[in-house]
C-alpha positions in Angstrom: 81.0 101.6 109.0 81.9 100.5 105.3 84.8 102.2 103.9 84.4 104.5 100.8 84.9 101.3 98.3 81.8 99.2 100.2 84.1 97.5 103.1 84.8 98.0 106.7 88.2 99.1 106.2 88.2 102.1 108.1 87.3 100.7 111.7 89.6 97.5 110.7 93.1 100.0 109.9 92.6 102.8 112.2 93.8 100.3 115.1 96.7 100.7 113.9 97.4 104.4 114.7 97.0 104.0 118.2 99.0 100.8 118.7 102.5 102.0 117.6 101.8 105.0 119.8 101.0 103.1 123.2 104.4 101.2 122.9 106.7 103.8 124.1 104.5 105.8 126.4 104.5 102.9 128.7 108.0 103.7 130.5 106.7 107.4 131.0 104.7 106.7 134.5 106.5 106.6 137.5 106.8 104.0 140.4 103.6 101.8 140.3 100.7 101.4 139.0 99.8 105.0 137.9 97.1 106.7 136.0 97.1 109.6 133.6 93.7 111.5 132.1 93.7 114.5 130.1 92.6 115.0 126.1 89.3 115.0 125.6 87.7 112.4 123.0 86.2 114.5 120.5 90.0 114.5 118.7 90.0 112.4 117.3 119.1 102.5 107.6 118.4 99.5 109.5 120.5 97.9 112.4 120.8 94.4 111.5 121.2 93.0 115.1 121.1 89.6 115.9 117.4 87.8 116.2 116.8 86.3 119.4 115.8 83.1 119.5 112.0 81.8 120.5 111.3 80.8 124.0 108.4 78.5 124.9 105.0 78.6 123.7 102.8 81.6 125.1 98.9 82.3 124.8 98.7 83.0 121.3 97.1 86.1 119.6 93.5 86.8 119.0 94.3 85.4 115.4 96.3 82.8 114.7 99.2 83.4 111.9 99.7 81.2 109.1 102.9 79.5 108.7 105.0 81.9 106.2 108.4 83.3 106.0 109.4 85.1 109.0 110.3 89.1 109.2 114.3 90.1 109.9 113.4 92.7 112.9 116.3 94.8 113.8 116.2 94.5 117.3 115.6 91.9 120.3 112.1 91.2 122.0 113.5 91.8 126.1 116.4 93.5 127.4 114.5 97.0 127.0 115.2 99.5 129.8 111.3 100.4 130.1 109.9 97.2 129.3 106.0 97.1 129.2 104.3 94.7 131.3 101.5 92.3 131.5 98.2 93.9 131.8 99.1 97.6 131.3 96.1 99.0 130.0 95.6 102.3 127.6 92.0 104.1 126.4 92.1 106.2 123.6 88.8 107.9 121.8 88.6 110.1 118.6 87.0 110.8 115.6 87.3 110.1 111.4 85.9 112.0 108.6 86.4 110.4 105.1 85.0 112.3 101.8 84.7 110.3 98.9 84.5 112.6 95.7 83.5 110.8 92.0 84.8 113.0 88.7 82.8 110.7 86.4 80.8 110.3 84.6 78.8 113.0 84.5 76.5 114.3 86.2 78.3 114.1 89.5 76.9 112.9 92.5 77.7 114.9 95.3 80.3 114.3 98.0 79.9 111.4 100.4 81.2 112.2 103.7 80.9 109.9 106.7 81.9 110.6 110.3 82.5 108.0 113.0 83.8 108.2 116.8 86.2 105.9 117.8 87.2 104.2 120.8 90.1 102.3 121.5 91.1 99.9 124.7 94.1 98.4 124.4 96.3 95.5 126.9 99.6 94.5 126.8 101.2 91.5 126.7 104.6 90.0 126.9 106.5 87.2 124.8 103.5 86.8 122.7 104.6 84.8 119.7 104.1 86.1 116.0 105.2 84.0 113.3 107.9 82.5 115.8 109.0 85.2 116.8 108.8 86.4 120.8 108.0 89.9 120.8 105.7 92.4 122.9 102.0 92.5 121.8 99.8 95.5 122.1 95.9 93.8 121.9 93.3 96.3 120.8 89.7 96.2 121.0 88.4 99.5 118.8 85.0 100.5 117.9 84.0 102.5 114.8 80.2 104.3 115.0 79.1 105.4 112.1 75.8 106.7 111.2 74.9 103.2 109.7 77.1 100.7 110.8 79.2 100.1 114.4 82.3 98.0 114.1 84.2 96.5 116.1 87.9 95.4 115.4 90.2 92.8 117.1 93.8 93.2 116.5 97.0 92.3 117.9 100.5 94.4 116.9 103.8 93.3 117.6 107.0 95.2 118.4 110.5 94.3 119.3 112.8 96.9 121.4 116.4 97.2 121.6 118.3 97.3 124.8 119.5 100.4 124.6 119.9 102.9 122.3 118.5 101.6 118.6 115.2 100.8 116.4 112.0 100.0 117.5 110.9 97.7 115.4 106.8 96.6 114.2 107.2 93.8 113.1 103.3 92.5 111.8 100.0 92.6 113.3 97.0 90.1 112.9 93.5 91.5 112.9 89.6 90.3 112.5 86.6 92.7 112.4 83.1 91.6 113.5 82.0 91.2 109.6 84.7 88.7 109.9 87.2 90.2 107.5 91.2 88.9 108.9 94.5 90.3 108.0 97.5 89.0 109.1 100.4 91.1 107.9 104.2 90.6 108.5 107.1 93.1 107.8 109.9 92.0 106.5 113.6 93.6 106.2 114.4 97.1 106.3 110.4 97.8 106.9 108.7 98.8 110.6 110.9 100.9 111.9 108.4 103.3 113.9 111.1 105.3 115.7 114.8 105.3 117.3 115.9 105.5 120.7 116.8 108.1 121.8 114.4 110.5 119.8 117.3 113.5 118.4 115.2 116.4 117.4 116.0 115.9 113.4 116.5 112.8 113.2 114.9 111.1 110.0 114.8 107.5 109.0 113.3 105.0 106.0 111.5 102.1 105.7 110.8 99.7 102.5 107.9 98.4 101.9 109.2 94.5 102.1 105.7 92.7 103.6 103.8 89.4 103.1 100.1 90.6 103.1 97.4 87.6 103.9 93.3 88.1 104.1 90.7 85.7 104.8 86.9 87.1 104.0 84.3 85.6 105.7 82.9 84.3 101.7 86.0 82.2 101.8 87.8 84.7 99.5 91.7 84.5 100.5 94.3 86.5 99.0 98.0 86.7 99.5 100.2 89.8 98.4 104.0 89.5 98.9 105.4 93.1 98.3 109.3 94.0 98.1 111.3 96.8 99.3 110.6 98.8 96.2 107.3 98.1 96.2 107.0 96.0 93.2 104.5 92.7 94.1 102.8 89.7 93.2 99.3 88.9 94.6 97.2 85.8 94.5 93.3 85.9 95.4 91.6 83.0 95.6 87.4 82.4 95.5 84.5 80.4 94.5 84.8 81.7 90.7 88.4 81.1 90.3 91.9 82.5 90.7 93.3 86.2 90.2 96.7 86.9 90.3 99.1 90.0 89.9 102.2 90.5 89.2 103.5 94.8 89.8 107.5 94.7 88.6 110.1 97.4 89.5 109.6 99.3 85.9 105.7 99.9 86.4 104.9 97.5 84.3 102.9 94.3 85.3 100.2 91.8 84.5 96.3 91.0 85.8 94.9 87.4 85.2 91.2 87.1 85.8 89.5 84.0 85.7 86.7 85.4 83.3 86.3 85.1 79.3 84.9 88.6 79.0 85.6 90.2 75.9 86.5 87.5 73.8 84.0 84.6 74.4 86.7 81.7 74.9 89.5 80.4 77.0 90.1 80.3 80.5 90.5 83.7 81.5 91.3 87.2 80.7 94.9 88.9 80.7 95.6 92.4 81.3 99.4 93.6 80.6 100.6 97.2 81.7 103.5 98.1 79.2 106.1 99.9 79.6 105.6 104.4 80.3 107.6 105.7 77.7 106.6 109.5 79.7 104.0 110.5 77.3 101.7 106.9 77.3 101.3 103.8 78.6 100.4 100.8 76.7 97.8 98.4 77.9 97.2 94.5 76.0 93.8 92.4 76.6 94.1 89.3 75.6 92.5 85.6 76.2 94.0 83.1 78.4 94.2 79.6 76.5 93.1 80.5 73.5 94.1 83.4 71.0 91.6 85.5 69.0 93.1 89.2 68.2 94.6 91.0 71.0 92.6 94.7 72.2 95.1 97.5 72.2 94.6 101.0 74.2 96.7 103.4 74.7 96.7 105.5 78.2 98.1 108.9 78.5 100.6 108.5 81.2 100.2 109.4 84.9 102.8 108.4 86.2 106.2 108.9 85.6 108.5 106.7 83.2 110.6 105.6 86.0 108.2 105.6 88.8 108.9 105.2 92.9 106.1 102.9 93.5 106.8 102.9 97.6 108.4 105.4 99.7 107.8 106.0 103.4 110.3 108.4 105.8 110.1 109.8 109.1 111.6 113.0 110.6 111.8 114.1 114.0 110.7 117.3 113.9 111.4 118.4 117.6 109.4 120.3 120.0 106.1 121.9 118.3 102.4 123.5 119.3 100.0 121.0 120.0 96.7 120.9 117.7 93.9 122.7 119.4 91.6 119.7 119.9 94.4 117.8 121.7 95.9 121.0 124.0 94.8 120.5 127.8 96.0 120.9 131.4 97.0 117.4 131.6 99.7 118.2 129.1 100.5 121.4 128.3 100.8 123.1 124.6 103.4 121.2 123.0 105.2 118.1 122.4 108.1 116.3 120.7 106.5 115.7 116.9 106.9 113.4 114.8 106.4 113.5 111.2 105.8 110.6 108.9 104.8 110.5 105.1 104.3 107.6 102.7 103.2 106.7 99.5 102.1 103.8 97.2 101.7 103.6 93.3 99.7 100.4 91.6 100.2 100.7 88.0 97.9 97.3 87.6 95.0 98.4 89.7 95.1 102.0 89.0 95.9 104.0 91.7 98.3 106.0 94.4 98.1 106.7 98.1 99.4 109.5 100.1 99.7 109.6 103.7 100.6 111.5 106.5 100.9 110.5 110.1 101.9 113.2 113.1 102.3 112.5 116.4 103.0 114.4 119.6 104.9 113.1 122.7 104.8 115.1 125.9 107.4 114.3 128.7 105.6 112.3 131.3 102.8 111.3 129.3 104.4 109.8 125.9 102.4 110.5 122.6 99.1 112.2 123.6 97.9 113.1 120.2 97.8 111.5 116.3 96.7 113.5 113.6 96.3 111.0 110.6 95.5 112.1 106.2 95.2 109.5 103.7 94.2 110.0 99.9 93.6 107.6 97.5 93.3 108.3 93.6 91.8 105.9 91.7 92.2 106.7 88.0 91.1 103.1 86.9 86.8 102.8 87.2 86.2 99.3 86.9 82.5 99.7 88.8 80.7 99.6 85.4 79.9 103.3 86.2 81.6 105.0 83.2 80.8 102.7 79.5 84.4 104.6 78.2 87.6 105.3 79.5 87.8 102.7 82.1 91.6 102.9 82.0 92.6 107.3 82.3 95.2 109.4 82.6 92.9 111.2 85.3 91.2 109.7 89.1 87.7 109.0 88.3 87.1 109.2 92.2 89.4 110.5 95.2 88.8 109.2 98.8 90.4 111.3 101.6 90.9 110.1 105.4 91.5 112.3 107.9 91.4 111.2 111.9 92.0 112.9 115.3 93.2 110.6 117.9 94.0 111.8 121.5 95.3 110.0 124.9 92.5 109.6 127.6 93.7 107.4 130.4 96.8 104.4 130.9 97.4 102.5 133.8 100.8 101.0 133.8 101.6 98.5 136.0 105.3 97.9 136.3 106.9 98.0 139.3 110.4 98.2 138.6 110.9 101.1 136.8 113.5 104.1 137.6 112.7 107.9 137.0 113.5 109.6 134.0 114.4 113.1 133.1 111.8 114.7 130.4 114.2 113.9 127.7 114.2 110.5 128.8 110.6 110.0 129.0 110.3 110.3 125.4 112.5 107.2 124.9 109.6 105.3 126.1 107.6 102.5 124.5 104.0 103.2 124.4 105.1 106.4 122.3 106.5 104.1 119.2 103.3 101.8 119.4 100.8 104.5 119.3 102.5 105.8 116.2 102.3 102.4 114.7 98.6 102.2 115.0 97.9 105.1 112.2 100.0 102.6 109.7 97.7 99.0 111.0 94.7 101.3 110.0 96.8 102.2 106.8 97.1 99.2 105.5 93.4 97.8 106.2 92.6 100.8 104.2 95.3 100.0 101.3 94.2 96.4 101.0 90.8 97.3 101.2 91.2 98.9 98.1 93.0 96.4 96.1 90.5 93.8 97.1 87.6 96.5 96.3 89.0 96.9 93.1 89.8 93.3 92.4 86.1 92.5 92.9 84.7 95.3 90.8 86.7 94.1 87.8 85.7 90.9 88.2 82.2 92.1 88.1 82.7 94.5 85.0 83.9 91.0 83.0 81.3 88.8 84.2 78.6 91.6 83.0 80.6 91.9 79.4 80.8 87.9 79.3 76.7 87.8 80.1 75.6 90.3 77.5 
């Protein structure tokens, strides 16, 4: 199923809601290897502790990481009280709705809205290396159906837990879907923290958005972003037509080169520079690259604030609360620790924002059983070649909205060694903190999904101006 900008980003992120989750659910069976069943599928400040160091050479994930700078996790790989094991397995099933509304031009076509069901089998594995780092890798195997289009996606996420009381840590995940689109994404310091142990019912926590972002399309398009903790980036995408690259500072302000000679007929390529927002407009400066006709000037009524937060993400633990209806069953009662997580992204160059909301609910015994997941995307710069005017506004020409039910159906954990724990206990349990973490993988599949869509479309747009 292609995402709401023409790629398969939806089956490619969603993996990621479900794999934080299964990480701390794991310590919450009993004894040996142990079973649970219950939801039906139709529902779809950090601790700088010291990095431990690599051991040998393990099997190595279902993609293979390029050599890069490696993440600062804030916690170690073993010494965890309710370690997972080799070969526990988790299954998982749901279902997504996205709704993909366009503002312009006019007339309107109507509302898109796809629906896809979702299953998810997942396996552990231990001292899997990522980057060099040894940490615990939850592999997933999901498969989107939509009504035109069945994916399936490959990923493998990586988390680090303390010994005791302290962060869990994500610290990347690699992924390939079956149109052959990879991501390998590593976070860096102060970002992944998907929960701390124990859970203290209002307890709240933050996490920058410090990453290094790398993609590989099957066309031999390759792009790599590297984003820091405030959310300001540079990105570099590579193809058979040339070399993009973007540059997002702190202030809003930034720079697109594109290698295209639309507009002006000569040079090497085409420069767009975001001014500064003085709170009323923001100033935006085509010009050529190499060569130097006259400059084109617009002017853009600002949308986003003169000193904007381009990243935020923060987590509160919201305590015991009311299961949704289409998780509730026998197998687990009515209600559940819950955990509340929002974050957001601004792209002054590209021309959007993205909010997102990510719940989950742990039940003693069982760990996280459901994961309610609502992403929005504004995009407020058209660069499709669908509207002739106002290709850069002060309003979204098109909102995309995300919205998925996931629920717990079965785990087998086979780990012999472990002790009973109270209910409290129980939620300090790994598979919880993974299955969280899987709503952000299928996050950022979606993000970059977008800023590759978008990247594509302008280059399109100049490549039409440059032929006529």
């Amino acid at each position: 199923m292609l995402d709401p900008f023409g790629r398969p980003t939806a089956a490619r992120a969603k993996v990621g809601i479900l794999n934080k989750a299964v990480a701390l659910a794991l310590g919450a069976t009993i004894g040996t290897a142990a079973t649970l069943t219950g939801c039906g599928g139709n529902s779809g400040s950090t601790l700088p502790l010291p990095r431990q160091s690599a051991p040998a050479a393990s099997p190595s994930p279902s993609i293979a990481p390029s050599a890069s700078p490696s993440p600062s996790p804030s916690a170690t790989a073993s010494a965890n009280p309710h370690p997972a094991s080799e070969g526990d397995t988790f299954a998982f099933a749901g279902s997504s709705r996205q709704v993909i509304l366009r503002f312009r031009p006019t007339p309107t076509p109507p509302a898109q809205v796809i629906t896809a069901t979702v299953t998810q089998n997942q396996t552990v594995h231990v001292n899997r290396l990522f980057h060099g780092i040894a940490a615990t890798d939850f592999q997933t195997v999901e498969t989107n159906a939509g009504p035109n289009q069945t994916i399936t996606t490959n990923a493998d996420e990586y988390f680090l837990f303390p010994s005791g009381a302290g962060p869990v840590v994500n610290i990347g995940f690699s992924s390939i879907d079956s149109n052959g689109v990879s991501l390998d994404v590593q976070y860096l310091t102060g970002n992944g923290i998907e929960d701390f142990l124990p859970e203290t019912a209002g307890a709240s926590w933050t996490n920058t958005a410090s990453a290094i972002v790398l993609e590989n399309d099957p066309d031999g398009t390759t792009s790599t972003q590297t984003v820091n903790a405030d959310g300001s980036y540079t990105q570099t995408k590579s193809e058979v037509a040339g070399q993009t690259t973007i540059t997002q500072s702190s202030d809003g302000t930034g720079s697109l080169i594109s290698p295209t000679t639309a507009f002006f007929g000569t040079g090497t390529g085409t420069k767009f520079q975001i001014g500064p927002n003085d709170g009323t407009q923001i100033p935006i400066t085509i010009t050529a690259v190499g060569a130097s006709p006259p400059p084109i000037s617009i002017v853009v009524a600002s949308w986003y604030p003169a000193s904007p937060t381009l990243a935020a993400d923060q987590t509160t633990d919201q305590g015991m609360t009311a299961l949704p209806v289409a998780c509730a069953g026998p197998s687990f009662g009515t209600t559940g620790m819950q955990l509340h997580r929002t974050r957001s992204r601004l792209d002054t160059v590209l021309g959007f924002t993205e909010t997102e909301a990510i719940d989950t609910w742990i039940v003693p015994g069982a760990g996280p059983v459901c994961v309610n997941l609502s992403d929005t995307v504004q995009l407020y710069y058209d660069f499709t070649g669908q509207t002739a005017i106002n290709i850069f506004s002060s309003s979204p020409h098109q909102t995309a909205t995300f919205v998925e039910t996931i629920a717990l159906q079965s785990e087998t954990v086979l780990h012999h060694a472990r002790r009973q724990l109270s209910g409290s206990a129980r939620l300090s349990t790994q598979a919880f903190v993974q299955r969280v973490a899987v709503a952000g993988l299928r996050a950022e599949r979606f993000r970059q999904g977008i800023r590759m869509q978008q990247l594509r479309a302008l280059r399109t747009l100049l490549q039409r101006g440059q032929q006529g």
